[in-house]
KOLLO-628267 format. One record per residue: residue number from 1; x, y, z of N, C-alpha, C in turn. Coordinates in steps of 0.2 Angstrom, whole numbers. Example, Ala and Ser with C-alpha at 12.3 -4.5 7.8 and 13.67 -1.06 7.14 Angstrom:
// KOLLO-628267
PT   num     n.x     n.y     n.z    ca.x    ca.y    ca.z     c.x     c.y     c.z
PT     1      66     -28      39      62     -22      39      66     -16      39
PT     2      64     -11      35      68      -5      36      64       0      39
//
This chain:
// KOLLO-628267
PT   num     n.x     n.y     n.z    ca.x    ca.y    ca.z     c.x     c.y     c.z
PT     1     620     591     -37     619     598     -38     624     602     -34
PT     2     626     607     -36     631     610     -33     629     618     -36
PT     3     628     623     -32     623     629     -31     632     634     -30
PT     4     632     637     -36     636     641     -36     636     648     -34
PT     5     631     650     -34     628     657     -31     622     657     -35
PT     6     619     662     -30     613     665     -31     613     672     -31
PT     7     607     674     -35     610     683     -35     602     685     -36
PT     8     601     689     -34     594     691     -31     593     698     -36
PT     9     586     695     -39     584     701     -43     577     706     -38
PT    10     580     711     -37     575     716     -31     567     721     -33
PT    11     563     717     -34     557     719     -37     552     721     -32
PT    12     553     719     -27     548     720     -20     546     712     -19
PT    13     540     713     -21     533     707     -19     534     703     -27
PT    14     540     706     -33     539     702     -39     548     700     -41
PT    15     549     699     -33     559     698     -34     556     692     -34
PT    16     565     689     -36     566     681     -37     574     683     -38
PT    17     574     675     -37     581     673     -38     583     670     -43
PT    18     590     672     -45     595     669     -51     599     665     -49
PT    19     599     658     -49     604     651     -46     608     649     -50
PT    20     612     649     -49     617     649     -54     621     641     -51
PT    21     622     636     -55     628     631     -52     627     625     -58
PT    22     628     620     -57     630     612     -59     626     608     -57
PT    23     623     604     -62     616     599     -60     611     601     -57
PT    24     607     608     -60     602     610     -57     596     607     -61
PT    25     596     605     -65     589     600     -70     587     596     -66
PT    26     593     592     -64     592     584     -59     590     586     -54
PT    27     590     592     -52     588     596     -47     580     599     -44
PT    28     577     602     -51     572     605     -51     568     605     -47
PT    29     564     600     -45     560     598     -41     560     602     -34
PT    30     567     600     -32     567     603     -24     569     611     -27
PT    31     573     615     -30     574     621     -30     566     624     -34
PT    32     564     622     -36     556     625     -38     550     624     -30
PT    33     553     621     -28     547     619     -22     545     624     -19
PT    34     550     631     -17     547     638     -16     542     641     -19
PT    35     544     639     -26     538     643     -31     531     638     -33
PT    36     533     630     -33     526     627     -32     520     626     -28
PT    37     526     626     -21     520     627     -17     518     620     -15
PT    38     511     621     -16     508     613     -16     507     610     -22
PT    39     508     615     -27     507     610     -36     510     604     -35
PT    40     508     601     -40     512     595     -42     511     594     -49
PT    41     508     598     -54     509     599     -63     511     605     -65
PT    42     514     607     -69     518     611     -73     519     608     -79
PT    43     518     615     -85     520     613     -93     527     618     -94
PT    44     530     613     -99     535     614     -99     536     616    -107
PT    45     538     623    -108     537     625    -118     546     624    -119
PT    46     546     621    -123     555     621    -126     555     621    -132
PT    47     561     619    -136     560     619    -143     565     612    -142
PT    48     563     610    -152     566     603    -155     574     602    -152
PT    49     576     608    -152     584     606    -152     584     605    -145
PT    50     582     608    -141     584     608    -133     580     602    -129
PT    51     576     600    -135     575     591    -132     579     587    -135
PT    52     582     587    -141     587     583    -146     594     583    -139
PT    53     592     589    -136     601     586    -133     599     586    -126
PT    54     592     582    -123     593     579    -119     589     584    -111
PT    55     588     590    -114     586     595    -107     581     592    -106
PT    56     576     593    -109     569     592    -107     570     585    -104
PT    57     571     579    -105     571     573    -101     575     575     -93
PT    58     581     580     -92     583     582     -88     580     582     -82
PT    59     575     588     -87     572     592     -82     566     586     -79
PT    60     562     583     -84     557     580     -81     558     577     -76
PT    61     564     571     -76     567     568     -71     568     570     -66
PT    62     570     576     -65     573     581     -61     567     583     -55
PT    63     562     585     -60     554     587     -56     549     579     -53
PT    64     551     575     -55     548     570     -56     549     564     -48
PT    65     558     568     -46     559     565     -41     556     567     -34
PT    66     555     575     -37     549     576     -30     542     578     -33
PT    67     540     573     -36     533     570     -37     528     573     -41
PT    68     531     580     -45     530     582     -50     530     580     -56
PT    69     524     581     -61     523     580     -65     522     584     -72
PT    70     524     583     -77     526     588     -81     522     587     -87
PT    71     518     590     -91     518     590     -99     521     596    -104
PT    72     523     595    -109     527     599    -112     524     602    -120
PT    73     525     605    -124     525     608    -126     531     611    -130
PT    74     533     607    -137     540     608    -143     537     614    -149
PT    75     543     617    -147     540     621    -154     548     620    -157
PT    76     547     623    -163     554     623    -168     560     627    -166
PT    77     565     624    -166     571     628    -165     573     634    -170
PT    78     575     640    -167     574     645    -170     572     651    -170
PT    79     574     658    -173     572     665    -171     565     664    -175
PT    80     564     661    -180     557     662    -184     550     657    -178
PT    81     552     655    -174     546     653    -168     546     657    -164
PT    82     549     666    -163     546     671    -162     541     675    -165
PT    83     536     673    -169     531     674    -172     523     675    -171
PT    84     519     677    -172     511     677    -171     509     671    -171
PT    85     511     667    -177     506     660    -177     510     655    -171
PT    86     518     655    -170     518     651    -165     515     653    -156
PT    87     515     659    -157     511     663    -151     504     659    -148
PT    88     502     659    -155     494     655    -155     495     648    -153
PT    89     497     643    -158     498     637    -156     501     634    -150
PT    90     505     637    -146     508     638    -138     501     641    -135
PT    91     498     644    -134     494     646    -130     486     641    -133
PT    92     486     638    -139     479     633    -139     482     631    -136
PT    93     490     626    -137     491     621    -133     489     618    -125
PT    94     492     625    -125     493     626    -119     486     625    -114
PT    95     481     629    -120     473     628    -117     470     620    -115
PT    96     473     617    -121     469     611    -124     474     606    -120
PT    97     480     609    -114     481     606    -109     476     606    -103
PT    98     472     611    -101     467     613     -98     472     618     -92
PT    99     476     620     -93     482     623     -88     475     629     -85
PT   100     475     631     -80     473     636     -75     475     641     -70
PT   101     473     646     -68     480     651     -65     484     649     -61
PT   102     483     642     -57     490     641     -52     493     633     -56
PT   103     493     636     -64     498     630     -68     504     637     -69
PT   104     511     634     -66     516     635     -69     520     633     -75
PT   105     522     638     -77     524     636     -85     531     636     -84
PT   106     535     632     -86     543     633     -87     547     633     -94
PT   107     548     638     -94     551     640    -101     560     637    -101
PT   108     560     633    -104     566     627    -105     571     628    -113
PT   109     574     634    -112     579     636    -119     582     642    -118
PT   110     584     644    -125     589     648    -125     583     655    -126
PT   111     586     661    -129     581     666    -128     574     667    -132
PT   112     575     663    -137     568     663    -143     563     661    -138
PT   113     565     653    -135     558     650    -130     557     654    -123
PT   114     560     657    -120     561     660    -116     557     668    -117
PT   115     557     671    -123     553     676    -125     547     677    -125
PT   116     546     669    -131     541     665    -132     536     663    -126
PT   117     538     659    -121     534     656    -116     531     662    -111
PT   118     537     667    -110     537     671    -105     530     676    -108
PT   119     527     679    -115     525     680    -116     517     678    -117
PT   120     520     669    -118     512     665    -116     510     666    -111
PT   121     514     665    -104     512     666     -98     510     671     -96
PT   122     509     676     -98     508     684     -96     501     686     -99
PT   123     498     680    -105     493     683    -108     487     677    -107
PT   124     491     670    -107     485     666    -105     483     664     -98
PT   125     476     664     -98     471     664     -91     473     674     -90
PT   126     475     676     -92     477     683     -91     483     683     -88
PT   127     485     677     -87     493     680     -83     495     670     -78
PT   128     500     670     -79     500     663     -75     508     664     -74
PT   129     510     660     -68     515     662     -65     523     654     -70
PT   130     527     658     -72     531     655     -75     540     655     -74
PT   131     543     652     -73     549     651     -73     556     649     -79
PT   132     560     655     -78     565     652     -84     572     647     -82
PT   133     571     642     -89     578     637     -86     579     639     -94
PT   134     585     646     -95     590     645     -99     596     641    -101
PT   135     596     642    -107     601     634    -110     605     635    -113
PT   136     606     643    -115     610     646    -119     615     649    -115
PT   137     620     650    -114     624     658    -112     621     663    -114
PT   138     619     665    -119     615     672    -120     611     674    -116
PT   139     606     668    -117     601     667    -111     601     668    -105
PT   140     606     663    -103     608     664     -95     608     673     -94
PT   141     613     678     -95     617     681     -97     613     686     -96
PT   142     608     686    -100     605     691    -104     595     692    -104
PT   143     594     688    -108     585     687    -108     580     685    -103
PT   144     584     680    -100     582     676     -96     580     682     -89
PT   145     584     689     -87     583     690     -83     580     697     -84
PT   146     577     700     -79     574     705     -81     566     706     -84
PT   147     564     701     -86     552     702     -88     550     702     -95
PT   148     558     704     -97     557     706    -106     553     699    -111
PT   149     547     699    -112     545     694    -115     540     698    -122
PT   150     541     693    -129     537     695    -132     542     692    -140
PT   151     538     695    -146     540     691    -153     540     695    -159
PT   152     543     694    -163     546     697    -170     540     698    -173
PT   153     538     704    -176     535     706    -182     537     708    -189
PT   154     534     709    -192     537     712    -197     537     720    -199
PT   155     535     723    -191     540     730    -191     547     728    -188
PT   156     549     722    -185     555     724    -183     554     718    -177
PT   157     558     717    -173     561     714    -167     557     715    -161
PT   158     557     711    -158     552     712    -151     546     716    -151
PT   159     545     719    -157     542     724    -155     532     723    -153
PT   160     531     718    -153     525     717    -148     528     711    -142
PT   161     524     713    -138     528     709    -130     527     713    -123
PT   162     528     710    -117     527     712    -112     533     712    -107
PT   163     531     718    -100     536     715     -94     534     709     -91
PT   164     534     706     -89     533     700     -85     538     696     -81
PT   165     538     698     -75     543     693     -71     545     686     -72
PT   166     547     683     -71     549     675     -68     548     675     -61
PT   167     545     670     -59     547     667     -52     555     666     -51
PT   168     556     661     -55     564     663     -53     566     657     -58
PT   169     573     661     -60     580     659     -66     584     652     -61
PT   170     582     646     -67     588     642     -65     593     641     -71
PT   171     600     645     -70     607     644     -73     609     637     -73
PT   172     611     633     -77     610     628     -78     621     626     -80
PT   173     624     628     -78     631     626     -84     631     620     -87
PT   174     628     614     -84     629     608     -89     627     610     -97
PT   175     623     612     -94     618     616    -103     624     619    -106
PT   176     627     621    -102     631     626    -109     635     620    -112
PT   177     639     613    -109     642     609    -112     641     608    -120
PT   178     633     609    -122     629     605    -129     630     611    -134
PT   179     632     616    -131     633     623    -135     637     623    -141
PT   180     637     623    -147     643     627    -152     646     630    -151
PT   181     653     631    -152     657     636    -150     655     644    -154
PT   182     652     642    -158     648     648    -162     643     652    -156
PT   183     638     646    -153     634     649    -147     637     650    -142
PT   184     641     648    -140     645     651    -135     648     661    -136
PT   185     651     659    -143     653     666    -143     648     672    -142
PT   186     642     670    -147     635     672    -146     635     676    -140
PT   187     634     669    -137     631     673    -129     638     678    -126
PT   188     643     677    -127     648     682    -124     646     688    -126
PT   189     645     689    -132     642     696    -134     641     700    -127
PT   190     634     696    -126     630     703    -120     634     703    -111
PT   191     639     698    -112     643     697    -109     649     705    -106
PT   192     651     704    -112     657     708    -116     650     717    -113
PT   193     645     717    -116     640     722    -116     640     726    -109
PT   194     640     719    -106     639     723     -99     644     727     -97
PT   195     649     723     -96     655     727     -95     658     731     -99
PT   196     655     735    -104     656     739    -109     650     745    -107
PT   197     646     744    -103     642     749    -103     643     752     -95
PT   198     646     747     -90     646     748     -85     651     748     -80
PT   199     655     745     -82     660     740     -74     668     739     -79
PT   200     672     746     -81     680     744     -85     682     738     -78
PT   201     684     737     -72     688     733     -70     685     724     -74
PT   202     679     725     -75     676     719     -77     679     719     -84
PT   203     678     724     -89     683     721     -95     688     719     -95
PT   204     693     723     -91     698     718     -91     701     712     -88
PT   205     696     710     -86     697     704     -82     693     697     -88
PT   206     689     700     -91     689     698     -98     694     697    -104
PT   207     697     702    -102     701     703    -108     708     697    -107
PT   208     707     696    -101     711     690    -100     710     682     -98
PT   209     702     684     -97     699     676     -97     695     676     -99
PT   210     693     680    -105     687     678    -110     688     673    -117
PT   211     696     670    -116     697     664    -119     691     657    -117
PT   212     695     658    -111     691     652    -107     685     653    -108
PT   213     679     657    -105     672     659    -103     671     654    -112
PT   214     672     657    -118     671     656    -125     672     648    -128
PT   215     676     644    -123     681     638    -123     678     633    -121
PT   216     675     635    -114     671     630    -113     674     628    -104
PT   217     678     635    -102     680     633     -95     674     634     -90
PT   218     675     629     -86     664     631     -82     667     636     -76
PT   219     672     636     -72     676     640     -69     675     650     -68
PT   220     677     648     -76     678     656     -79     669     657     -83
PT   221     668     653     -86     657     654     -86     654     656     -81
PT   222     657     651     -74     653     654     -67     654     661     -67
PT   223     659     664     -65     664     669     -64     657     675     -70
PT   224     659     675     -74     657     678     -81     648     678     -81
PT   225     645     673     -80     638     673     -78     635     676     -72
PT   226     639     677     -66     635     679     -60     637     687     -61
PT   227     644     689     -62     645     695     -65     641     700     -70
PT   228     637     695     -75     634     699     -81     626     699     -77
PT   229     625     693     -74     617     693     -70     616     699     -64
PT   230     624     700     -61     622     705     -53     621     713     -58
PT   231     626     712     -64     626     720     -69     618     720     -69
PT   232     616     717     -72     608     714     -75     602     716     -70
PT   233     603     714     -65     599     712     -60     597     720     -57
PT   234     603     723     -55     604     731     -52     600     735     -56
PT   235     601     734     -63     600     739     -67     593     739     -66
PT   236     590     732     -68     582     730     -69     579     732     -62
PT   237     582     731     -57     577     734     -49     579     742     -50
PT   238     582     745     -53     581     752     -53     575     754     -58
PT   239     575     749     -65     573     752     -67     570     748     -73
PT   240     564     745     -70     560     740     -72     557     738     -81
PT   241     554     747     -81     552     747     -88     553     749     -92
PT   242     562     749     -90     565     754     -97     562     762     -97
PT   243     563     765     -92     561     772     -93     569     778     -92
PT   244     572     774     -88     578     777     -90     586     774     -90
PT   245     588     770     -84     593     766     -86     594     761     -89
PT   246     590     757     -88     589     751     -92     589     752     -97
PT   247     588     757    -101     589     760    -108     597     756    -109
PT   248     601     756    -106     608     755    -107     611     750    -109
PT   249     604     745    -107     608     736    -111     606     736    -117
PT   250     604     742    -120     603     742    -126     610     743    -132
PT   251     614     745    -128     622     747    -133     622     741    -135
PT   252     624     745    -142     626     740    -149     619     736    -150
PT   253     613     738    -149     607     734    -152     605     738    -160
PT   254     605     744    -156     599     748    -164     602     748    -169
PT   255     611     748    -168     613     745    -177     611     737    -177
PT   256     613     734    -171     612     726    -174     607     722    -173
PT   257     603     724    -172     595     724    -174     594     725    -181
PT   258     595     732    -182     595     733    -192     598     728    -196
PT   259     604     727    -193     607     720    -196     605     714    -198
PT   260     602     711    -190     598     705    -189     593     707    -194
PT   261     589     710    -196     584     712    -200     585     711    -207
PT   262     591     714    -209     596     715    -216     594     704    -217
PT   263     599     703    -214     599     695    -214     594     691    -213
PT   264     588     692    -211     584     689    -209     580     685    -202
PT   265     585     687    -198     583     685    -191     585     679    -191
PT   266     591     676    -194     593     669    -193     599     668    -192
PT   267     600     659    -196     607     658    -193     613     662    -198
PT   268     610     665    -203     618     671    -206     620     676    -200
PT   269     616     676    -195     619     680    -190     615     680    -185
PT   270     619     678    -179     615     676    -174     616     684    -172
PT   271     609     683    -165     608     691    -161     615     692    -159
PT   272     618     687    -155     626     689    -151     630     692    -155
PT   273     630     691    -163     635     692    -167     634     698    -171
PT   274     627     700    -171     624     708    -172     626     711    -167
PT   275     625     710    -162     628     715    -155     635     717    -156
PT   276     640     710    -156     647     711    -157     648     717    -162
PT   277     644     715    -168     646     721    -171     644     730    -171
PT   278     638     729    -167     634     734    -167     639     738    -161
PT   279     641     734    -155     645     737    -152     650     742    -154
PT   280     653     739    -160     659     744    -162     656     747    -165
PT   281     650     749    -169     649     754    -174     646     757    -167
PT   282     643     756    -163     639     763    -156     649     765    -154
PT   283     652     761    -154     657     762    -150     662     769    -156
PT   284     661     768    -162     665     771    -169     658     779    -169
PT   285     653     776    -166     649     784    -167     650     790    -161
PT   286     651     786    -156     652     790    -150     660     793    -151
PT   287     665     789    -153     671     792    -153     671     797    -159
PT   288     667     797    -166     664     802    -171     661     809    -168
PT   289     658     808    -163     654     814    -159     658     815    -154
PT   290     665     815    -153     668     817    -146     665     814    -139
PT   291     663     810    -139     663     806    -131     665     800    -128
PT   292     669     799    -134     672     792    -129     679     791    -135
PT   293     686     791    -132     693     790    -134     691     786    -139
PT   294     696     786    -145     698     781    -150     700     774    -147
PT   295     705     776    -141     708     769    -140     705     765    -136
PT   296     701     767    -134     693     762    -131     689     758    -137
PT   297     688     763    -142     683     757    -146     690     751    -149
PT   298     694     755    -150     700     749    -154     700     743    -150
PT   299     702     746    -142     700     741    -137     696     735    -138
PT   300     687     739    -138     684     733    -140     684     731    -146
PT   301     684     733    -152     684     729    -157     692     724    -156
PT   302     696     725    -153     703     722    -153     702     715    -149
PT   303     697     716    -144     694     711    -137     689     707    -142
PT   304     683     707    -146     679     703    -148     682     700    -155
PT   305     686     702    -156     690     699    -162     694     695    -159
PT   306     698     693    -154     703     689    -150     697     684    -148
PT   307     691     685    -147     689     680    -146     684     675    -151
PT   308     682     679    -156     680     674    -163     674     678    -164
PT   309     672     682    -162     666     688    -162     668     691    -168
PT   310     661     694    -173     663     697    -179     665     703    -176
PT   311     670     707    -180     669     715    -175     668     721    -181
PT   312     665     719    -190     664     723    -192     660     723    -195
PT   313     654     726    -202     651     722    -207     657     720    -210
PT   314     661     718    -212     667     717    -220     666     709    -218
PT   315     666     706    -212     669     701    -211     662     696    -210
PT   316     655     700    -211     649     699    -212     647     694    -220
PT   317     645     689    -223     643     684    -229     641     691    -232
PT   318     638     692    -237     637     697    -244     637     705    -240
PT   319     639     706    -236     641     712    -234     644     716    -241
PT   320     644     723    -241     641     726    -238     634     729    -235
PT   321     631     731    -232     626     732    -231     624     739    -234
PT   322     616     739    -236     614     746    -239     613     751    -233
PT   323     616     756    -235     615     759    -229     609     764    -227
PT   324     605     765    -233     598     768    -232     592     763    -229
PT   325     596     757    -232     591     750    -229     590     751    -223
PT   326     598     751    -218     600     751    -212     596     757    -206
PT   327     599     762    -211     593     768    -206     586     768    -207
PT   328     584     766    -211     575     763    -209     574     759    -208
PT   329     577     754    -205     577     747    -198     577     751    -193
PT   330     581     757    -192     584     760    -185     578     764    -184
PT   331     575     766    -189     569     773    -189     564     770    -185
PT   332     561     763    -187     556     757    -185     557     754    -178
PT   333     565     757    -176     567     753    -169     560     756    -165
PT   334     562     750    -160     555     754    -153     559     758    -149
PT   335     564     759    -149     567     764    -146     569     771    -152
PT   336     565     772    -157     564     777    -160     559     780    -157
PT   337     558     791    -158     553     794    -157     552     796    -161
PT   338     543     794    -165     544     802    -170     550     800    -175
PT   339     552     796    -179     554     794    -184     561     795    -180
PT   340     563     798    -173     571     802    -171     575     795    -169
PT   341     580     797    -172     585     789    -169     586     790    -162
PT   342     587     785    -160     590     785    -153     596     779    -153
PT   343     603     782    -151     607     776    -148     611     775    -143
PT   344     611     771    -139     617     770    -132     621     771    -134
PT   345     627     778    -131     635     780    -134     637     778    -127
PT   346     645     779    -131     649     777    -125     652     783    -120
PT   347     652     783    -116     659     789    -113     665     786    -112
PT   348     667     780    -116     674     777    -113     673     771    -110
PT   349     678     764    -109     673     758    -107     672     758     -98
PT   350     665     756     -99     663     754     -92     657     761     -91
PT   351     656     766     -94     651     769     -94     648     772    -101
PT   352     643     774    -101     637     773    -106     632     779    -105
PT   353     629     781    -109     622     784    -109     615     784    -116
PT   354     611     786    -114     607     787    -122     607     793    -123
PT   355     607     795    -130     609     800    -132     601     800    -138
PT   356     597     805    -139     591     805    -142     592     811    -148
PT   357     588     809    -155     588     813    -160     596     815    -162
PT   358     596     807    -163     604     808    -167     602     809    -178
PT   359     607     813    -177     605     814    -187     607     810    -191
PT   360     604     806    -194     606     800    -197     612     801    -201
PT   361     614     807    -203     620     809    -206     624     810    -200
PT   362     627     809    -196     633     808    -191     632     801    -191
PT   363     625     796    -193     625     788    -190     627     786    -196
PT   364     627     789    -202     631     783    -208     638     782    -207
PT   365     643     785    -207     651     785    -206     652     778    -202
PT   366     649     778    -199     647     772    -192     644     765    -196
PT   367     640     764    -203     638     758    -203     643     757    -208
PT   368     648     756    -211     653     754    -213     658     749    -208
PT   369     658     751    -203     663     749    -198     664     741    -200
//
């Protein structure tokens, strides 16, 4: 095990810590000891693919060496097991485990099971205390931190779900090894986000090591994941439930949200690769409205393209998209009022704001991009 840093998410009596390092699975047992206590059972909700390559026996092992015992719970790899019926079947499961309020649950994937689990645990026995072991970079990065749990409807995206803390995030970098280089770029997306809403020394420090982080250097991932979790972390202990800055890890979501929606919530376009682009179109609308220089967005669109990231619709599979489709995905967003759009603009990179009741005619020019 080697503990690369930890970075503290500040919630009062509901903080927890984000671990970040190498061979923390093989690990588990003793870095979960704080949160078990005197347990000695835990279920564990993953999906197909993230036991095909190996996590889930990791982790067992891992817990097993201090004396931990585990059962589990597969659901199907994929955005479509954010769903109602898999809601249900995780939570029988999980009953006809006989789990009770001091069973911990550990959610073992990238962000679908992690939404998923976090979700169950928040509703069944009325609440049970749960931990994430992200497997993705997105995940790491992004999902995994912060309480955001819940699943896909057919209004739209997360739109039913809860806050719900984690006891606490284990970053795992071996995990990212079994990654695609497609999932890898993925997760750079919210990566890239961060430092685009908040922190320009941090883009550019990307902009010359966001080869590697993509590549598969564990060096420059460490570097790039404790960086995207300390942005993350800050922003969530100011501001828990999205009432006003948290608002801001939203840039580039409410177009590529519509997108993912356009495509169907799968693999024609992952969330990281909706973002990439929705980046640029929030980034192409703010520079439309006078708030943030041309040579910033080119910037980013010039930085996610160097690194394999889509950076427009054109370069999207049966693109183009309708653009009346597009604004009623956006109308449906949870981040709509009263039918009024809402989108994260830029003032230029490393700062950000929300701007409300924008006219869907200043937002078309923009979905083109």
């Amino acid at each position: 095990m080697n503990i690369r840093t930890k970075v503290p998410v500040e919630l009062g009596s509901r903080g927890y810590e984000i671990i970040i390092g190498d061979g923390l699975l093989e690990a588990a047992g003793e870095l979960l000891a704080p949160v078990l206590g005197k347990r000695k059972r835990v279920v564990i909700v993953t999906d197909s693919a993230v036991a095909a390559a190996g996590h889930l026996k990791r982790l067992e092992e891992g817990l097993a060496k201090t004396g931990v015992s585990a059962g589990s719970v597969t659901v199907p790899s994929g955005e479509k097991s954010k769903s109602w019926p898999q809601l249900a079947e995780v939570c029988d499961q999980l009953l006809a485990m006989k789990v009770d309020r001091g069973t911990l649950l550990i959610a073992l994937g990238g962000g679908v099971v992690g939404d998923l689990a976090g979700f169950a645990a928040s509703i069944v026995m009325r609440g049970i205390d749960f931990v994430q072991v992200p497997t993705t970079l997105l995940s790491q990065v992004d999902s995994s931190v912060g309480g955001k749990t819940g699943i896909n409807t057919v209004a739209g995206k997360n739109m039913v779900g809860s806050f719900y803390q984690p006891r606490m995030v284990l970053a795992d970098l071996d995990c990212l090894a079994t990654l695609s280089a497609r999932e890898l770029r993925s997760g750079y997306a919210e990566i890239a986000k961060h430092a685009a809403i908040s922190d320009a020394p941090f883009f550019g420090w990307l902009e010359d090591n966001g080869g590697l982080v993509v590549t598969g250097d564990r060096d420059a991932q460490a570097v790039a994941i404790e960086h995207s979790c300390r942005t993350k972390a800050a922003i969530v202990a100011e501001d828990e439930r999205e009432g006003g800055r948290r608002a801001l890890l939203n840039f580039g979501h409410t177009f590529g949200h519509a997108l993912e929606a356009e495509t169907g919530f799968g693999e024609k376009l992952l969330h990281g690769e909706a973002v990439a682009v929705g980046m640029v179109q929030a980034m192409d609308l703010s520079v439309r409205l006078g708030l943030a220089p041309r040579s910033d967005a080119s910037r980013l669109a010039s930085h996610l393209r160097a690194v394999g990231l889509p950076f427009s619709t054109t370069v999207i599979q049966n693109a183009p998209f309708d653009e009346d489709r597009l604004l009623a995905h956006m109308a449906h967003d949870k981040k709509a009022s009263d039918g009024r759009l809402t989108f994260v603009v830029s003032h230029g990179l490393g700062s950000a704001a929300v701007l409300n009741d924008v006219p869907a005619d200043q937002v078309r020019p923009s979905l083109g991009i």
